[in-house]
C-alpha positions in Angstrom: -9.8 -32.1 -9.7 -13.8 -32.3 -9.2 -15.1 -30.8 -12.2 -17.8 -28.7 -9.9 -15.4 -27.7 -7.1 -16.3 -24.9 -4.7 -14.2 -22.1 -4.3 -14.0 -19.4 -2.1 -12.5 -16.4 -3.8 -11.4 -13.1 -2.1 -10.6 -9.5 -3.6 -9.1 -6.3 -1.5 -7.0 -5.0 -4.3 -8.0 -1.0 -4.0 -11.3 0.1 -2.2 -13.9 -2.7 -2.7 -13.9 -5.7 -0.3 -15.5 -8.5 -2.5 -15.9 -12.1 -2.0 -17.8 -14.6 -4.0 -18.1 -18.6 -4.4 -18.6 -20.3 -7.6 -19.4 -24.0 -8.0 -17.3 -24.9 -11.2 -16.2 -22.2 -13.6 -19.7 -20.6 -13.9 -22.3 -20.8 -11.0 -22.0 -18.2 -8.8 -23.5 -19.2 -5.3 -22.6 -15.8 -3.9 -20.7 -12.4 -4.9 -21.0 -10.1 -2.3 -18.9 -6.7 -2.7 -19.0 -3.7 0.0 -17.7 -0.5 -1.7 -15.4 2.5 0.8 -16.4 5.1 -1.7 -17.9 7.2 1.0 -15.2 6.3 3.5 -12.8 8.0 1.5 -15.3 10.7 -0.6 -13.8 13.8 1.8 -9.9 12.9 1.2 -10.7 13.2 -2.7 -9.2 9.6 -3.3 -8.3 6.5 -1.5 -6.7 6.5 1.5 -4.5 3.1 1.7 -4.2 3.1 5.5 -8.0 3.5 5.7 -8.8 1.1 2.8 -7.0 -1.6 4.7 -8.6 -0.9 7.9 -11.6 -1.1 6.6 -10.8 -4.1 4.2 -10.1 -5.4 7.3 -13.4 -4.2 9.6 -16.0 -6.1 7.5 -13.9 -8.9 5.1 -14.6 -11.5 8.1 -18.7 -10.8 8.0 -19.2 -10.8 4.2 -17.4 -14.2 4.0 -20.0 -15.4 6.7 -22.9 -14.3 5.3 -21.7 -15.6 1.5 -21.8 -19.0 2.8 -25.0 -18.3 4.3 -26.2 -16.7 0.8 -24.8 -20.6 -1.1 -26.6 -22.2 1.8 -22.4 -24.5 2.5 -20.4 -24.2 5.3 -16.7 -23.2 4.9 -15.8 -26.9 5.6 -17.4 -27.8 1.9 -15.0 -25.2 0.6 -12.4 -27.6 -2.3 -10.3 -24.2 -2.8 -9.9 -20.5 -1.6 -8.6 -18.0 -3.9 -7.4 -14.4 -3.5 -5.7 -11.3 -5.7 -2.2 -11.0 -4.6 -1.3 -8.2 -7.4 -1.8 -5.4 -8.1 -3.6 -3.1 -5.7 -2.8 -1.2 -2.8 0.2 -3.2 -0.5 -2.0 -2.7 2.5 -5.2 -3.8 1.0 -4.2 -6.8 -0.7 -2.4 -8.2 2.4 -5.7 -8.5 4.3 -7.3 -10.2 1.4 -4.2 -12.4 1.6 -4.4 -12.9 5.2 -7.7 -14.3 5.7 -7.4 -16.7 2.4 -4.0 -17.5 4.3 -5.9 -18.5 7.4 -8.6 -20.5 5.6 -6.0 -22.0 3.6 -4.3 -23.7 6.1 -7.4 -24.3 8.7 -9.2 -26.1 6.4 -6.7 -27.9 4.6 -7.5 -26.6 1.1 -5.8 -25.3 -1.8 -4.7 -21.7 -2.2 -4.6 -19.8 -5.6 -3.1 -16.5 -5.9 -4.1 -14.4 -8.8 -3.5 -11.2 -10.9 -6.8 -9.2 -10.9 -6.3 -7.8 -13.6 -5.9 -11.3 -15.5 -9.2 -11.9 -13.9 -11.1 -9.1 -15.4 -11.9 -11.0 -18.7 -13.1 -13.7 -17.0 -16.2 -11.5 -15.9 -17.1 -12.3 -19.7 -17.3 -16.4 -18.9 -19.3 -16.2 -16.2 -22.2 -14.8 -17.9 -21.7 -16.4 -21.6 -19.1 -19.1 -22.8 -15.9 -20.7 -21.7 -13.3 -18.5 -24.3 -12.0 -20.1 -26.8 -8.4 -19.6 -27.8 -6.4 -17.8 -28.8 -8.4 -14.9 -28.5 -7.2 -11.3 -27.4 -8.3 -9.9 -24.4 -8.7 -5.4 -23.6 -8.9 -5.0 -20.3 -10.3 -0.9 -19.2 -10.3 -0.8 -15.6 -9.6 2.1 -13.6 -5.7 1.8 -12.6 -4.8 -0.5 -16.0 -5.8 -0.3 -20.0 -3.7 -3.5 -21.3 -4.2 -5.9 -24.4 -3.2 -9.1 -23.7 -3.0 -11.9 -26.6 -3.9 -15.3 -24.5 -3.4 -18.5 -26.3 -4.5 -20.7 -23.5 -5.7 -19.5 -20.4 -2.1 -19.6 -18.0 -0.4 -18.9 -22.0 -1.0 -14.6 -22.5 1.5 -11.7 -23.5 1.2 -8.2 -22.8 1.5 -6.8 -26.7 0.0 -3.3 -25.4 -0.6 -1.3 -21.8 -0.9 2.2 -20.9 2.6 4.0 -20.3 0.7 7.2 -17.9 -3.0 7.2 -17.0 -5.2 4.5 -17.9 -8.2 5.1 -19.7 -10.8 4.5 -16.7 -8.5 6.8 -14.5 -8.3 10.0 -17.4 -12.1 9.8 -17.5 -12.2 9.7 -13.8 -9.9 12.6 -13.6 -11.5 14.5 -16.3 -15.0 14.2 -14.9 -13.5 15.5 -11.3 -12.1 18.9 -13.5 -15.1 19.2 -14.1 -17.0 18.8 -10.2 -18.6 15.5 -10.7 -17.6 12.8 -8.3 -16.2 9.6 -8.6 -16.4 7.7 -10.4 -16.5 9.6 -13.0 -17.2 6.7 -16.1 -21.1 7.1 -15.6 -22.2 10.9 -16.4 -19.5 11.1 -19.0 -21.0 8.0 -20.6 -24.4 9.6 -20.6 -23.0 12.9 -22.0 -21.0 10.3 -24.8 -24.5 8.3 -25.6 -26.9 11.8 -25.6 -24.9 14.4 -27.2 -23.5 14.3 -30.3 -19.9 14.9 -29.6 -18.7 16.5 -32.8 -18.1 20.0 -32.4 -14.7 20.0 -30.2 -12.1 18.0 -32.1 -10.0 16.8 -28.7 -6.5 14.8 -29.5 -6.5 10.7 -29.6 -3.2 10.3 -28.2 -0.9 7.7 -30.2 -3.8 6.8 -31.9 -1.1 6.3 -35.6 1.6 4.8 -33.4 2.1 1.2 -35.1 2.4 -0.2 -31.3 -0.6 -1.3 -29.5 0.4 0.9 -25.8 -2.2 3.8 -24.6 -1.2 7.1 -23.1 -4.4 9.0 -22.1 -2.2 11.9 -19.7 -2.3 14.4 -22.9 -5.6 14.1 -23.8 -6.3 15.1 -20.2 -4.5 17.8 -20.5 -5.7 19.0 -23.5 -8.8 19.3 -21.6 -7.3 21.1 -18.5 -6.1 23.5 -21.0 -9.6 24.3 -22.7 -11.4 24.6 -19.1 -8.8 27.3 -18.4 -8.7 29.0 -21.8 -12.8 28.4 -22.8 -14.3 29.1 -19.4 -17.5 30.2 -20.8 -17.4 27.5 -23.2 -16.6 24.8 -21.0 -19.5 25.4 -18.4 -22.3 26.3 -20.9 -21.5 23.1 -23.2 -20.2 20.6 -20.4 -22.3 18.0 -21.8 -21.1 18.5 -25.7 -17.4 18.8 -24.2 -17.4 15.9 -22.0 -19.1 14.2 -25.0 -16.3 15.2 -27.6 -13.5 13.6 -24.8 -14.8 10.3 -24.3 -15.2 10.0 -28.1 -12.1 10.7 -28.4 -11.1 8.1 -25.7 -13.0 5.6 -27.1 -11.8 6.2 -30.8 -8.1 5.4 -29.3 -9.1 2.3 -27.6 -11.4 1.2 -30.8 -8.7 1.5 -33.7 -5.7 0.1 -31.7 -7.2 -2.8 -30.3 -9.0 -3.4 -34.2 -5.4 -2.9 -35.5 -4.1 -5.4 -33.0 -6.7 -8.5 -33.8 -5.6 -7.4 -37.4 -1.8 -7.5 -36.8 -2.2 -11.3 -34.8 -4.5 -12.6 -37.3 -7.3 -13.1 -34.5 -11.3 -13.7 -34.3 -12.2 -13.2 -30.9 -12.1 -10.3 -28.6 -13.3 -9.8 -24.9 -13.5 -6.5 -23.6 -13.9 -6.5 -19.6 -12.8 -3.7 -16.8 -14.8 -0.9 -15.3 -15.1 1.3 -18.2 -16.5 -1.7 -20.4 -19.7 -0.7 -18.6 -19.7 2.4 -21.0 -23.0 2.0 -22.8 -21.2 4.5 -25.6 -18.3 2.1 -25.5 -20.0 -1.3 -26.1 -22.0 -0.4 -28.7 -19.1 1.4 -31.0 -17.3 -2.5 -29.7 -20.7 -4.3 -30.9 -20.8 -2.5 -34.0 -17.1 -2.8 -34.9 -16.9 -6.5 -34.3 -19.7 -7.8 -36.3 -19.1 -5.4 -39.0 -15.5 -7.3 -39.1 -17.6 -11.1 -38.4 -15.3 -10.8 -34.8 -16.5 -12.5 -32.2 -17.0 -10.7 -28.8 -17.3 -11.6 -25.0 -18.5 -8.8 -22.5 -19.5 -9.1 -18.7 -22.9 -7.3 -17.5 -22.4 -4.0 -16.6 -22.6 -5.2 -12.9 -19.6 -7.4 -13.2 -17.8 -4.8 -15.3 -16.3 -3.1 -11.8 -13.8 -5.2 -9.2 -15.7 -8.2 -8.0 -14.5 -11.6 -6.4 -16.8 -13.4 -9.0 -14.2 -12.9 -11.5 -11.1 -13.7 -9.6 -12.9 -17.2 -8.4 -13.4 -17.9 -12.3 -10.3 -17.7 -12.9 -9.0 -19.7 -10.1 -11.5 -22.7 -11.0 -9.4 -23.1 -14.1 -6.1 -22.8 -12.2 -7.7 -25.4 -9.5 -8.6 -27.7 -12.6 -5.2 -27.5 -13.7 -3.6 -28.7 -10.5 -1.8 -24.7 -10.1 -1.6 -24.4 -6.2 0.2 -21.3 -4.5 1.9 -21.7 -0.8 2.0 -19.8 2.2 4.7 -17.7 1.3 3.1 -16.3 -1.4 3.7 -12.6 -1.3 1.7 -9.0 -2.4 2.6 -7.6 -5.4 1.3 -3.6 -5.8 2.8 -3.7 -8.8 1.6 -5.1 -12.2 3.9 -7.7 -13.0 5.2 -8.1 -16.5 
């Protein structure tokens, strides 16, 4: 395989329709993402039906107009990639049907991919290829996993959340408390501006000697203190919000640390939504060279769901010869 392919890569997992091309493993030509959020900001959350409809309204016009953006026509295409798992059944199947289509129209290649497994791969397309083995802590908003990846098709699981995933707790919490989603961003800013010290919240599992997450008690502590503290909750929102991402962040810090220990590893990327978290990077940054660990971390902006990843990915999978057929099929699930 050409080692400066084009690919054409395709996400539709939840409620961002994104779609990028990257020329080998790191140029992105284009990666074009249109968010629902305020399609769905009256229901309180995503509405699958609607998120596929909509997946579905504008996926054919953002593809034209990334081709227009990498100045190629979809004939120059080598590959077209797409996330078949996990996500929302509707959602992905539109994804899946257009790189379907294109698949077979132009004669090309078709990769399907887990987008989670893509999130690291937000970290190469702004630094360096990863080199092995190497343990990867992915925060995004419906999955917190540690994955310990040997090569890049060669990963186990050795830690996941078992209830709500850190990016969805501070999602939820931030909605207790009448922000909107998502939710990540103001409790960031409370994290990074207030000291965070007087409220000593619970970091759930945080002495287990496994390497899982559950963040569904710590959410509930807070549920609790907003019902018991009224007064307390609304005149130090900032300092309380502060205290619970601390504590989410101390969780996420000392198990994945404990895990590099335990696998005798040197090299950590960090990738998902919350790895925007200006509070979390730097206790990361801090941690790592303070252990001589080195790190890999996207830009904020390619932090949240974007094709760009999910293309990256698939170049390697294209270089390796690892083709999909059309009877692939949608998982919604997280596959083990």
């Amino acid at each position: 395989m050409t080692k400066n392919a084009l690919g054409l890569g395709i996400d539709t997992t939840f409620d961002d329709t994104s779609v990028a091309i990257l020329r080998g493993h790191q140029e992105i030509l284009a990666n074009l993402t249109l968010s629902q959020y305020r399609d769905h900001a009256e229901f309180g959350g995503v509405v699958p039906e609607r998120a596929a409809r909509k997946h579905l309204e504008v996926i054919h016009a953002l593809i034209e107009e990334a081709c227009r953006k990498a100045d190629m026509k979809l004939e120059d295409l080598d590959y077209i990639a797409v996330s078949n798992l996990p996500g929302l059944l509707g959602a992905l199947l539109v994804g899946m049907m257009v790189a379907k289509t294109l698949s077979f129209s132009l004669r090309i290649p078709l990769i399907g991919l887990n987008h989670v497994e893509a999130h690291p791969y937000a970290g190469v397309l702004s630094g360096e290829p990863f080199q092995y083995p190497i343990l990867h802590l992915v925060v995004a908003g419906g999955h917190t996993l540690l994955m310990h990846a040997r090569d890049h098709f060669d990963y186990e699981i050795v830690g996941r959340s078992m209830d709500d995933a850190a990016g969805e707790c501070v999602d939820k919490v931030a909605k207790l408390f009448g922000y909107p989603m998502p939710g990540g961003p103001v409790v960031d800013r409370f994290a990074v501006g207030y000291p965070g010290n007087r409220y000593d919240f619970p970091s759930p599992r945080i002495h287990e000697p496994d390497f899982d997450f559950s963040f569904s008690g710590l959410k509930t502590a807070l549920l609790r203190f907003k019902e018991q503290e009224p007064e307390k909750a609304k005149q130090d929102e900032p300092e309380v919000l502060a205290c619970f991402f601390r504590s989410v962040a101390r969780v996420l810090v000392q198990k994945t640390f404990r895990a590099l220990d335990t696998y005798g590893l040197k090299r950590l990327s960090v990738s998902g939504g919350l790895a925007a978290s200006k509070f979390l990077r730097k206790a990361f940054e801090e941690e790592t060279k303070k252990q001589g660990i080195e790190l890999w971390y996207p830009p904020p902006k390619l932090c949240t769901d974007n094709a760009a990843m999910v293309t990256c990915l698939a170049s390697y999978r294209h270089a390796a010869g690892l083709f999909d057929d059309l009877l692939m099929d949608a998982h919604p699930n997280l596959l083990s």
